[in-house]
Phi, psi and omega in degrees: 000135178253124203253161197236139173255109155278126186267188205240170166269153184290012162149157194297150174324156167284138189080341169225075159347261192324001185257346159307308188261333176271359150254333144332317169309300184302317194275338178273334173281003178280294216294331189053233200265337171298346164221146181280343199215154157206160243218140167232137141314161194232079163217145174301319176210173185216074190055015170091039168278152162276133182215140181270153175304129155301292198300330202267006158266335162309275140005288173317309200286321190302337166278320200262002177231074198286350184272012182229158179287147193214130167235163142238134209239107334236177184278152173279089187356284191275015157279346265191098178284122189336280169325328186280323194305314205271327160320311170294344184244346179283321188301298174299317165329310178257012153278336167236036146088026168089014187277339205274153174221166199235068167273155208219124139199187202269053176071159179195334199243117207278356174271283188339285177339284182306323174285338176250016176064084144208141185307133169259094151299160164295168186307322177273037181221309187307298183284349133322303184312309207289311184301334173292314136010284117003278165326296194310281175000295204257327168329276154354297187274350207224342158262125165235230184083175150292182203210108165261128169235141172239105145209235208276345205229318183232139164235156195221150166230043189105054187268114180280164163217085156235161000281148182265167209299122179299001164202155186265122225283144182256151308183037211255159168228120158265141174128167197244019192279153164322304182284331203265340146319292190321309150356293186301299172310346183275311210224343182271150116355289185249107177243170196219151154220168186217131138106070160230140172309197170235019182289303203284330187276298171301350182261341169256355165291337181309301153338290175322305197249031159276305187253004149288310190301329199281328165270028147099348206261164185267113183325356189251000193262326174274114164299150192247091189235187160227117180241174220159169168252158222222109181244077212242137181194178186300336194217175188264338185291283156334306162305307192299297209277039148254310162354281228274353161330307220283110178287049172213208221238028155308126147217187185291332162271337176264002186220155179263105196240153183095165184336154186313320183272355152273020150267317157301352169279324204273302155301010178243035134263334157302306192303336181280301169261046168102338147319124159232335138243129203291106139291142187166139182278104193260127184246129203102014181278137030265009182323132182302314198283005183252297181297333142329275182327258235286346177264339200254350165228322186273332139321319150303320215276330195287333208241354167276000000 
């Protein structure tokens, strides 16, 4: 079965603070029981578009919307000091009730870094950071008693997490870099990658389960998804000019665009080599006729 996740916008039109959440609200009462999760980004601005903190949105959803699971796709490693990271997701874990998922990967956009005083290292040091990270995670979530960590980016000293999470938090590592796949292949649940076709997507699941087999683990123990946007219309025509709305780094190559049934197409080639979940930003949501398309044709036409 192929399951759908909604990702969010990173904060409401200028000017109207309240339409974040009452469309979000209209579009999960369109949508229903068709997705399971629902997804935040972790970034401070967007060229002074407005934007929200992930976690205190994260936090909101788990309360006001309780039939659905809330992740963020994904946190940026080093905003976050581990331990408190890892404190922070047992907390929300037994607060909803076991809903929460822990997408991570190791940072990338480097005007956030800088506008907030936080260090930018180069990528192979930012993805040291991540793996330790991990390590810090589960260690936390899963040993118990305290917990001392030494290593080359984080220490931890008699560090608690209690109480720890009462069901266990799943895992996503996002991104397509070599090391940081290794990561993945070590310690997530889940990998992700996001806003790739799918020539670019199958040349790094390759990657993925290249380095599950070299530690032993079986490539069928890892979920595999994607997230991206999603443009859907009656017509292909009509799809592209709902798209081409969206003032951000949607294109034709990176989203999954046209009538329903040429969108199950284009995902039931994902699907084939082990994509099972979607995450993705439906654009034009809470329009009936835009959700309508997406619970009543394109969803049937992927698992039917």
């Amino acid at each position: 079965m192929v399951e759908f996740g909604l990702g969010l916008p990173a904060g409401p039109p200028t000017g109207e603070n309240a339409r974040f959440v009452d469309d979000l609200a209209a579009t999960l009462d369109k949508l229903g029981e068709a997705v399971r999760s629902i997804w935040m980004t972790d970034h401070f601005f967007w060229d002074g578009a407005p934007t929200y903190e992930a976690w205190t949105v994260l936090s909101y959803l788990a309360a006001r919307f309780p039939k659905y699971e809330v992740g963020p796709i994904v946190l940026g490693q080093s905003y976050r000091n581990p331990a408190l990271l890892a404190l922070m997701g047992a907390t929300l874990q037994n607060l909803s009730g076991g809903r929460f998922i822990m997408g991570i990967g190791a940072g990338w956009k480097e005007d956030e870094y800088r506008a907030y005083n936080y260090a930018y290292p180069e990528p192979r040091i930012r993805v040291q950071q991540l793996e330790e990270q991990l390590v810090i995670l589960k260690r936390l979530w899963e040993e118990p008693g305290q917990i001392t960590f030494e290593g080359a980016h984080y220490r931890l000293a008699d560090a608690w997490c209690e109480p720890k999470p009462q069901k266990p938090i799943p895992i996503l590592v996002g991104g397509g870099g070599y090391t940081t796949m290794k990561h993945a292949a070590k310690y997530a649940d889940i990998w992700n990658l996001p806003d790739k076709p799918l020539g670019p997507y199958l040349e790094r699941l390759t990657v993925l389960r290249r380095h599950m087999e070299a530690i032993g683990r079986d490539p069928a123990s890892m979920r595999c998804s994607w997230f991206g946007r999603v443009a859907i219309g009656k017509s292909e025509a009509e799809a592209k000019a709902r798209g081409l709305s969206r003032a951000d780094k949607w294109t034709p190559e990176n989203a999954f665009v046209g009538t329903p049934a040429q969108i199950a197409e284009q995902m039931q080639a994902f699907v084939e080599q082990g994509c099972d979940y979607f995450l993705v930003d439906v654009i034009g949501t809470p329009d009936a006729e835009v959700c309508g398309l997406f619970t009543e044709e394109l969803i049937p036409a992927l698992n039917g």
